[in-house]
C-alpha positions as a LaTeX table, in Angstrom:
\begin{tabular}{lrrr}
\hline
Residue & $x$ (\AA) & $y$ (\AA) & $z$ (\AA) \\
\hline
Unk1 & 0.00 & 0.00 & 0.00 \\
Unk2 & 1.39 & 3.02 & $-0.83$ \\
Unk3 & $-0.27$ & 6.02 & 1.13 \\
Unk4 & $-1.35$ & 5.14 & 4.63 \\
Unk5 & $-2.64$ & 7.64 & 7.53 \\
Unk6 & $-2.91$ & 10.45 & 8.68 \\
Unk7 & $-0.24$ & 9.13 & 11.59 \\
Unk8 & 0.77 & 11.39 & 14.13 \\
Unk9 & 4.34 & 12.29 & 14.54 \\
Unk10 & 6.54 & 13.78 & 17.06 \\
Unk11 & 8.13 & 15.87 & 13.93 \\
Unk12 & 5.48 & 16.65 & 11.65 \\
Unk13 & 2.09 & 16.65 & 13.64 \\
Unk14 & $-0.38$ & 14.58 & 11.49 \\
Unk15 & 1.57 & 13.06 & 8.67 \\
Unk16 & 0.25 & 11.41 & 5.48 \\
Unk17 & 2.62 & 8.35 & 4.93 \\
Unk18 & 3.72 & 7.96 & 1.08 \\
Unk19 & 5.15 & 4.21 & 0.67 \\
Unk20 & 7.64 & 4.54 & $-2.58$ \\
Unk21 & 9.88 & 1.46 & $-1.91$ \\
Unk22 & 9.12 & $-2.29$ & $-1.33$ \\
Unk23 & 9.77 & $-3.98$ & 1.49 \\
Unk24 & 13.09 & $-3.71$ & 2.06 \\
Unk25 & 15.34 & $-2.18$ & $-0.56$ \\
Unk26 & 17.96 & $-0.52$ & 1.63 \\
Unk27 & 21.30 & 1.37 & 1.13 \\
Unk28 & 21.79 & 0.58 & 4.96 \\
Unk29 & 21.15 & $-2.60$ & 7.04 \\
Unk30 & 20.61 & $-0.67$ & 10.56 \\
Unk31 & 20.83 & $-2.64$ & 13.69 \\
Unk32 & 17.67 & $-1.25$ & 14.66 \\
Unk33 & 15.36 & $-0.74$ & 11.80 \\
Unk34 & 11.39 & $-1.16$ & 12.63 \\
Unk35 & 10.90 & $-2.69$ & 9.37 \\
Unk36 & 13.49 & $-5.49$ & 9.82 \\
Unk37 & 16.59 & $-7.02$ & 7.78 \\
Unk38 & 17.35 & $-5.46$ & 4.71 \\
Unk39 & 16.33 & $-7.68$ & 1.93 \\
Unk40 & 17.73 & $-6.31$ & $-0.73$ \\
Unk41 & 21.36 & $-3.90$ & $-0.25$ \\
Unk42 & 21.17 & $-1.75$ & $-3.17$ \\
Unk43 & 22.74 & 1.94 & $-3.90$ \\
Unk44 & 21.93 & 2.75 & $-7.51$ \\
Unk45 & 18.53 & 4.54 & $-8.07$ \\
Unk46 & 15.91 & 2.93 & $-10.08$ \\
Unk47 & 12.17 & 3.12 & $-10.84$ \\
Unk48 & 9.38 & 1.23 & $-8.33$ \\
Unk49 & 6.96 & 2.45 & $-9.56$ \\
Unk50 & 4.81 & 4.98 & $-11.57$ \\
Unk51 & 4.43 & 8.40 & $-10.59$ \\
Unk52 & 1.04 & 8.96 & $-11.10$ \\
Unk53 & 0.05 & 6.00 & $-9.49$ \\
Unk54 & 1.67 & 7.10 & $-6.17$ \\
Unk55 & $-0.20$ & 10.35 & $-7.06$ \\
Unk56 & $-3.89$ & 8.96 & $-7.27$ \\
Unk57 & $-2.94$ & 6.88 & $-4.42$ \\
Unk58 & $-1.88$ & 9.78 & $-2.13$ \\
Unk59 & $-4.41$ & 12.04 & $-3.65$ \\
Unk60 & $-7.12$ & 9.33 & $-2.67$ \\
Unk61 & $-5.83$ & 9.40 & 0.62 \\
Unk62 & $-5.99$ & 12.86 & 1.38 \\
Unk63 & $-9.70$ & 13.44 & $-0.06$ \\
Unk64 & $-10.61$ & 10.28 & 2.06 \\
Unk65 & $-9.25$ & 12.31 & 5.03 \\
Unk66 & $-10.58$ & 15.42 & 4.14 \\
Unk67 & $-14.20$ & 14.25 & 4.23 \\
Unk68 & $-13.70$ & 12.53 & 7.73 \\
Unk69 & $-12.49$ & 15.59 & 8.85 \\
Unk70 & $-8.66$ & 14.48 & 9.10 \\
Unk71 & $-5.96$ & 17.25 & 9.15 \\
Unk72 & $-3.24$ & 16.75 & 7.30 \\
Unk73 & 0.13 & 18.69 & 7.97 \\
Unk74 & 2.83 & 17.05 & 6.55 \\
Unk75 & 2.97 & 14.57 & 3.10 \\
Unk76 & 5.83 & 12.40 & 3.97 \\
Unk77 & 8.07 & 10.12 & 1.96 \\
Unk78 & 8.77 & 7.67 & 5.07 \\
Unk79 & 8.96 & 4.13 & 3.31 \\
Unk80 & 9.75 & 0.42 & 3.82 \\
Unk81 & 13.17 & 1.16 & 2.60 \\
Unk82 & 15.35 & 4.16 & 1.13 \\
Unk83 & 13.19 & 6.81 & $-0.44$ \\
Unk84 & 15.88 & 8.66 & $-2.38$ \\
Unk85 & 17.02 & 5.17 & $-4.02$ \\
Unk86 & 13.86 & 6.12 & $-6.25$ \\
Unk87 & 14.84 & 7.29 & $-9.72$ \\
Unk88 & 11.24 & 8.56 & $-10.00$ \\
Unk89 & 11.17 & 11.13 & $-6.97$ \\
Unk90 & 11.78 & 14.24 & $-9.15$ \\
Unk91 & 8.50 & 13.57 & $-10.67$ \\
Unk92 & 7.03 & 12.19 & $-8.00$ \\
Unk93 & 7.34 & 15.60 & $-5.52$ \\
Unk94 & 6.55 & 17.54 & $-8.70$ \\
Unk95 & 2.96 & 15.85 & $-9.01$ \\
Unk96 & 2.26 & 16.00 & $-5.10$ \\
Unk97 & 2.90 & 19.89 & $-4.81$ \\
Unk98 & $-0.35$ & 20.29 & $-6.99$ \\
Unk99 & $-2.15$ & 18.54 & $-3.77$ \\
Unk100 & $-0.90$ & 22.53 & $-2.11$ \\
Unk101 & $-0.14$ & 20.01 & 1.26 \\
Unk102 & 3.74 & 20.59 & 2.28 \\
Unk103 & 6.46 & 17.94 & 1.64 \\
Unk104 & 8.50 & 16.13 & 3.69 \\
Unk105 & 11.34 & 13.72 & 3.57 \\
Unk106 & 12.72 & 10.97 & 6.00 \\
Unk107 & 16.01 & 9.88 & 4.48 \\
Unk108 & 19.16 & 7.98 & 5.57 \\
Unk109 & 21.46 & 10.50 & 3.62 \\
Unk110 & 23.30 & 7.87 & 2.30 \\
Unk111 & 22.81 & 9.16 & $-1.21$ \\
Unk112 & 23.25 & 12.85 & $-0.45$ \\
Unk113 & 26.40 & 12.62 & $-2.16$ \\
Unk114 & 25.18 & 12.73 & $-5.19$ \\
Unk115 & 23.57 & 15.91 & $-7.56$ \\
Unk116 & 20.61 & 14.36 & $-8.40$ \\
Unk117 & 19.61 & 13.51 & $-5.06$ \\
Unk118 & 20.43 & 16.95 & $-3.52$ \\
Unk119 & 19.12 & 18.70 & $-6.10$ \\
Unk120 & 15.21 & 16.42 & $-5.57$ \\
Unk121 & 15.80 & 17.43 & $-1.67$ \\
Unk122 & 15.58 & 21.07 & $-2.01$ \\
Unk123 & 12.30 & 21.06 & $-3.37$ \\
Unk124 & 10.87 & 19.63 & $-0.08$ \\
Unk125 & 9.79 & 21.85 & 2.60 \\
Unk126 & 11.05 & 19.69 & 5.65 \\
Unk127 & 13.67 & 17.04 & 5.50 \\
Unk128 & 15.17 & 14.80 & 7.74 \\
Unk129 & 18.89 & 13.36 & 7.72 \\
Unk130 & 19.90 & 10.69 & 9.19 \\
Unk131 & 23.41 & 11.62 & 11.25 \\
Unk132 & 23.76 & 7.98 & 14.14 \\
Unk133 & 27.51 & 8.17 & 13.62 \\
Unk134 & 30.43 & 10.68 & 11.84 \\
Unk135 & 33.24 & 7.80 & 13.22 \\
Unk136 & 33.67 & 4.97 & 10.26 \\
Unk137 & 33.66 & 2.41 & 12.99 \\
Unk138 & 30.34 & 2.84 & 14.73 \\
Unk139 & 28.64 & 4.14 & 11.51 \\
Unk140 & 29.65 & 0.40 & 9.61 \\
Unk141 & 28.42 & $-1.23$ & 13.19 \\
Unk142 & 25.03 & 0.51 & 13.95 \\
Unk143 & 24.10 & 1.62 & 10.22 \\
Unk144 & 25.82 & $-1.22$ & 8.65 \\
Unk145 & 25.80 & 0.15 & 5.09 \\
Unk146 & 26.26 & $-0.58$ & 1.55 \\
Unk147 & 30.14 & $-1.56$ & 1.18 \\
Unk148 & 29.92 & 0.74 & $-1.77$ \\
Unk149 & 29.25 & 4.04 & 0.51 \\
Unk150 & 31.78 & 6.72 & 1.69 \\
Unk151 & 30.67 & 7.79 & 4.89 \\
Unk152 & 33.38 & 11.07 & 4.24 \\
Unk153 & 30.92 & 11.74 & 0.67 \\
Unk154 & 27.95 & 11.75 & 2.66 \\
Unk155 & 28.80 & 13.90 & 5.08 \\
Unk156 & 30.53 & 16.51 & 2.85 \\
Unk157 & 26.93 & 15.61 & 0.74 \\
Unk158 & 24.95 & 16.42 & 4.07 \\
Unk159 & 26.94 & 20.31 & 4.35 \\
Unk160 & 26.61 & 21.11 & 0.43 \\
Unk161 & 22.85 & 20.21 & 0.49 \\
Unk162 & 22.56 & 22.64 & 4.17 \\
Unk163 & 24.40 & 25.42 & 2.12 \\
Unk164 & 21.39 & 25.55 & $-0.11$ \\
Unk165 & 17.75 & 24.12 & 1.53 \\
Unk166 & 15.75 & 26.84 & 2.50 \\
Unk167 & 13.28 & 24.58 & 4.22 \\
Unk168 & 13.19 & 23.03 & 7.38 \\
Unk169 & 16.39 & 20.97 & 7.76 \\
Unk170 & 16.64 & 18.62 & 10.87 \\
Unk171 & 19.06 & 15.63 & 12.27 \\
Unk172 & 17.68 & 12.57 & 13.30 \\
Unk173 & 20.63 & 10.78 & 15.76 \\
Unk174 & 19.29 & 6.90 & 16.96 \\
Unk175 & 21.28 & 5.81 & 19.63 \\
Unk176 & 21.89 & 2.08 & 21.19 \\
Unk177 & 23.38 & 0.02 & 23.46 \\
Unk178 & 27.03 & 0.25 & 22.14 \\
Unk179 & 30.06 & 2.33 & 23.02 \\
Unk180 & 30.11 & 5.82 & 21.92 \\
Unk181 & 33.14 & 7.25 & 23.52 \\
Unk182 & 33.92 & 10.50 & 22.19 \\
Unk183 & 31.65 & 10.14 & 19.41 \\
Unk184 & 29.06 & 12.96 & 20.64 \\
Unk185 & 32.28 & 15.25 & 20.85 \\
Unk186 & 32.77 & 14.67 & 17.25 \\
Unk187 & 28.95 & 14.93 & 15.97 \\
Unk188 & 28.80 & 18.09 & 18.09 \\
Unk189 & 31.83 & 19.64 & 15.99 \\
Unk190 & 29.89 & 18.50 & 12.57 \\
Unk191 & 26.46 & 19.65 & 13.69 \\
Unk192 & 28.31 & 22.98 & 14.35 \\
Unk193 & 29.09 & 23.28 & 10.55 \\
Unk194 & 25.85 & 22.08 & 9.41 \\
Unk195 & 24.00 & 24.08 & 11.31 \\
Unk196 & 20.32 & 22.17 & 10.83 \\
Unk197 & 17.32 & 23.84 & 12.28 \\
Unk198 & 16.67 & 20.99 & 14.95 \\
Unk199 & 18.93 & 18.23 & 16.07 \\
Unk200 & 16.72 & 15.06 & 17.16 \\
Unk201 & 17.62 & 12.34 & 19.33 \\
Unk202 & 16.08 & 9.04 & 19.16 \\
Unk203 & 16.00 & 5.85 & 21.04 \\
Unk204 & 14.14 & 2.65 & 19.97 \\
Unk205 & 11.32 & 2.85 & 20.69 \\
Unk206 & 9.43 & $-0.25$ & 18.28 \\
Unk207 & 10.76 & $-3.40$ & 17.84 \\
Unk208 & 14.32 & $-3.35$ & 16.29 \\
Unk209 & 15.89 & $-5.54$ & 13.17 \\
Unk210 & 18.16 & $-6.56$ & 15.82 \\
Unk211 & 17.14 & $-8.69$ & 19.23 \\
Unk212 & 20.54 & $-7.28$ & 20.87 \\
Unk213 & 19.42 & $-3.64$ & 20.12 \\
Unk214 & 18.19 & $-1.54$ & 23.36 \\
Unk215 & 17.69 & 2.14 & 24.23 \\
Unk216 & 21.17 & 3.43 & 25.84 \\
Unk217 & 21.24 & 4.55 & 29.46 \\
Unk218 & 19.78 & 7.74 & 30.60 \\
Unk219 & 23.68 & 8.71 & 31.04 \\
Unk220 & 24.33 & 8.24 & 27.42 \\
Unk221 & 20.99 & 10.38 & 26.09 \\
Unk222 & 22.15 & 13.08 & 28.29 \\
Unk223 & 25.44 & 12.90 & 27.19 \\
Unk224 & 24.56 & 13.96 & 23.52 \\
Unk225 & 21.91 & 15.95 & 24.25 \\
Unk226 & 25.09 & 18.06 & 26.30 \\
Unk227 & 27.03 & 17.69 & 23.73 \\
Unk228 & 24.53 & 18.60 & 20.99 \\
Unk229 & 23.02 & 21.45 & 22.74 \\
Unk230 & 26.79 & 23.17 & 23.47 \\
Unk231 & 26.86 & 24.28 & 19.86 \\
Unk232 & 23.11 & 24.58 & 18.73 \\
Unk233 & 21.93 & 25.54 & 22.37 \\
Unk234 & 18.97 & 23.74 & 24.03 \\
Unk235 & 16.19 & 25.24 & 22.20 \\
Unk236 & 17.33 & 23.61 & 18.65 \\
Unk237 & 17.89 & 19.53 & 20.47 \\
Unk238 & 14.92 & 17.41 & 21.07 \\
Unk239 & 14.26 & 14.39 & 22.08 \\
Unk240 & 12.24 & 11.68 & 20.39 \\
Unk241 & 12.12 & 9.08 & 23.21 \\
Unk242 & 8.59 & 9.24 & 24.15 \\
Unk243 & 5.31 & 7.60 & 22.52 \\
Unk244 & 4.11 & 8.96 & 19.44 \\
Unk245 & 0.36 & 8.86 & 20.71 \\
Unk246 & $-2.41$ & 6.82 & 19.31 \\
Unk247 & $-4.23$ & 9.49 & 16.95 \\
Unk248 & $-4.00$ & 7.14 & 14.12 \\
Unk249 & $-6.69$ & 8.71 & 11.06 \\
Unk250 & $-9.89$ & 5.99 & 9.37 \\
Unk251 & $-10.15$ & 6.29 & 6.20 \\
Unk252 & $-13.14$ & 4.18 & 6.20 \\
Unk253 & $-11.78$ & 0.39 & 5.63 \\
Unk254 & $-10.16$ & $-0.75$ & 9.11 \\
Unk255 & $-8.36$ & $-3.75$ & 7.66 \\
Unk256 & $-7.00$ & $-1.18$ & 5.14 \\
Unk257 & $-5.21$ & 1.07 & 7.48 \\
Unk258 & $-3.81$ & $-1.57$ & 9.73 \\
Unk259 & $-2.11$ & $-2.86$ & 7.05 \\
Unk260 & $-1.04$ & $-0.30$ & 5.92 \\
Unk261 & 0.02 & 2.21 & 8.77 \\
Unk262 & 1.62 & $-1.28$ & 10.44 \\
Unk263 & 3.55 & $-2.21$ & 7.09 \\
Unk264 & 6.02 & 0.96 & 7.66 \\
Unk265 & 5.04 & 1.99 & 11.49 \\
Unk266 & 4.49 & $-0.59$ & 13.73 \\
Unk267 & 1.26 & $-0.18$ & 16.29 \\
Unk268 & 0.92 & $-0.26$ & 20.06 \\
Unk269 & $-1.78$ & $-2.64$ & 20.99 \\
Unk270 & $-3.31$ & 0.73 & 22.70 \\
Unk271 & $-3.41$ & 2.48 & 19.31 \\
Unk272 & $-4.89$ & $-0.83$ & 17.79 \\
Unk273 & $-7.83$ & $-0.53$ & 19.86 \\
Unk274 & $-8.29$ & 3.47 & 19.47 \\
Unk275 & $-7.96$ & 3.00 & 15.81 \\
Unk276 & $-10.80$ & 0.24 & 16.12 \\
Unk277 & $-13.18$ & 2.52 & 18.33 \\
Unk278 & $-12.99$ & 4.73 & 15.49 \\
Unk279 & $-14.10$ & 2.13 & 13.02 \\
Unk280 & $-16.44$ & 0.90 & 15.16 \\
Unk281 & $-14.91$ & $-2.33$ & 14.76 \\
Unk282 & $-13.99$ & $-5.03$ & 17.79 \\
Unk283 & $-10.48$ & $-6.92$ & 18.48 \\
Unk284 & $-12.02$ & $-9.55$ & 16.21 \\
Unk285 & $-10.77$ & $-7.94$ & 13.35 \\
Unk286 & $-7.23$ & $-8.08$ & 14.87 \\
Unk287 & $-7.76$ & $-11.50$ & 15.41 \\
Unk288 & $-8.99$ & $-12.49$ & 11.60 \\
Unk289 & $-5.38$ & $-10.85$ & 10.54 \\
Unk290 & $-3.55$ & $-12.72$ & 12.74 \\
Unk291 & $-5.10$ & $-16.19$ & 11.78 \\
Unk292 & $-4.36$ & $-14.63$ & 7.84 \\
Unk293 & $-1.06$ & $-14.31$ & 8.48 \\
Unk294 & $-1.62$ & $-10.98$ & 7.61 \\
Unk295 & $-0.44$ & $-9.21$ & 11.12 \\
Unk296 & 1.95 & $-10.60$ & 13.49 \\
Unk297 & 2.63 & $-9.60$ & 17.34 \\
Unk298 & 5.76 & $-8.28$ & 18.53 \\
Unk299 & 7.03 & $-7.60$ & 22.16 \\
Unk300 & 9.19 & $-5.12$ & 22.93 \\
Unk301 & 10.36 & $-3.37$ & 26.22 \\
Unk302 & 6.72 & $-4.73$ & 27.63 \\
Unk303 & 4.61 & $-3.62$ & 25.15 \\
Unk304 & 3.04 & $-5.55$ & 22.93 \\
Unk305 & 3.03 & $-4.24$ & 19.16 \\
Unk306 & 1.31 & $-4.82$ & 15.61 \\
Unk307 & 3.09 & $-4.82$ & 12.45 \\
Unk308 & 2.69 & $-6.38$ & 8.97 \\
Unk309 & 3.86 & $-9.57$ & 8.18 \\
Unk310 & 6.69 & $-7.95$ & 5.93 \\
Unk311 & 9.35 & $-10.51$ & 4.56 \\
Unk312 & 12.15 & $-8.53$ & 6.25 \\
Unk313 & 10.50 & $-9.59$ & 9.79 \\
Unk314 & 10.69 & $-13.22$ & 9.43 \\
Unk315 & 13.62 & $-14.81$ & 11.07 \\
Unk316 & 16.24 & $-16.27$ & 9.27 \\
\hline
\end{tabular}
């Protein structure tokens, strides 16, 4: 499916969800990925498909929203795998804008190195790079990319593209359970030359790709929020460690937007049921997905989740 929502977000208020990879064509294999193991490790940008269907699917979306009274803030490419490994983006931004909702972009910023890419960014309004690591060491153990990449292109990629966006430019930082040392030191120094309009940091907060993967100590979050804050100041780092919330939009088929919010965000059972009082639907329908194979339940730090039986979730 490749619209789903409105979902809420801790970025982007109520966000409309465009899907514009498959399950899980990845330039990065990321310890602790929501959506699971990468299936497919690829770097060079090709078609998925059509532009105009990803149009009349969004646009469908939205009107569905609009008549149940859904706001809308943010249209955001957030898919099951690398957005900007799409060769079709260009066109596909270009046919959204005539929707008049704003744009935004989730990305890795593993292919920021390139002019094509950068050039596709800037016509966003918000976008979101991906910064876990600016050490080769811990950026090949938590993001685990594409041999191919150059972590050094990226991030001289990530400062060229900052020069010119006039949008809203923030970091996204996802840290673990691993060593960082002096690492927050050394983002710090980068995030001083980039100079983004918000810094996030994240924790895990859905089931990772990875069983090892946890949230970091309290210590460590504080530590980079210290460090972060020393050259932005507090007012431009945030944290993204809480819940989301369970204001998940109907659209008017239930089964529909389970499958399709869970097959890129996975769902607290809490939101499950809101999202079902809304339908005016019962746990039975949960229950029907399950037995389908459709839906499968995950635990994770005590709460029990609901995602989409995606390939890159099965164990290997």
């Amino acid at each position: 499916m490749i619209a789903f929502g409105p979902v809420p977000s801790r970025r982007l208020g109520k966000s409309l969800g465009v899907n514009n990879i498959p399950d899980k064509v990845c330039s990065y294999a990321c310890v602790y990925c929501q959506i699971g193991r990468t299936l497919r490790m690829e770097v060079e940008r090709r078609a998925f498909y059509e532009p105009e269907f990803i149009f009349e699917e969004v646009r469908k979306k939205v009107e569905a929203a609009e008549e149940l009274g859904e706001r809308i803030d943010y249209i955001t490419f957030v898919p099951d795998g690398e957005p900007t490994l799409d060769a079709n983006l260009g066109k596909e931004i270009e046919l959204l804008k005539e929707l008049g909702i704003p744009l935004a972009i989730l990305t890795n910023s593993s292919l920021i190195w390139r002019d094509d890419v950068r050039e596709e960014l800037l016509s966003f309004d918000f976008v979101s790079l991906k910064l876990d690591a600016v050490s080769e060491s811990l950026w090949r153990r938590i993001d685990r990319p594409h041999k191919s990449l150059s972590l050094e292109k990226i991030l001289d990629g990530m400062l060229e593209f900052a020069a010119d966006f006039t949008g809203k430019l923030v970091i996204e930082s996802m840290l673990v359970n691993v060593d960082y040392g002096d690492e927050f030191k050394r983002i710090a120094e980068f995030l001083e030359e980039l100079d983004p309009d918000k810094a996030y940091i994240a924790i895990p907060t859905r089931p990772p790709a990875e069983s090892w993967v946890k949230p970091p100590s309290e210590e460590t979050i504080n530590d980079a929020f210290q460090a972060f804050a020393g050259v932005l100041g507090e007012n431009r780092v945030e944290y993204l460690i809480g819940y989301e919330g369970n204001a998940f939009a109907f659209s008017g088929n239930v089964e529909e937007d389970i499958l399709s919010i869970t097959a890129v965000h996975p769902m607290r059972e809490e939101a499950v049921r809101e999202l079902l009082r809304k339908a005016h639907a019962d746990w039975s329908v949960v229950e029907k997905l399950l037995r389908r194979g459709l839906l499968i339940e995950l635990d994770y730090n005590g709460e029990k989740f609901y995602m989409r039986a995606l390939e890159s979730r099965r164990k290997p």
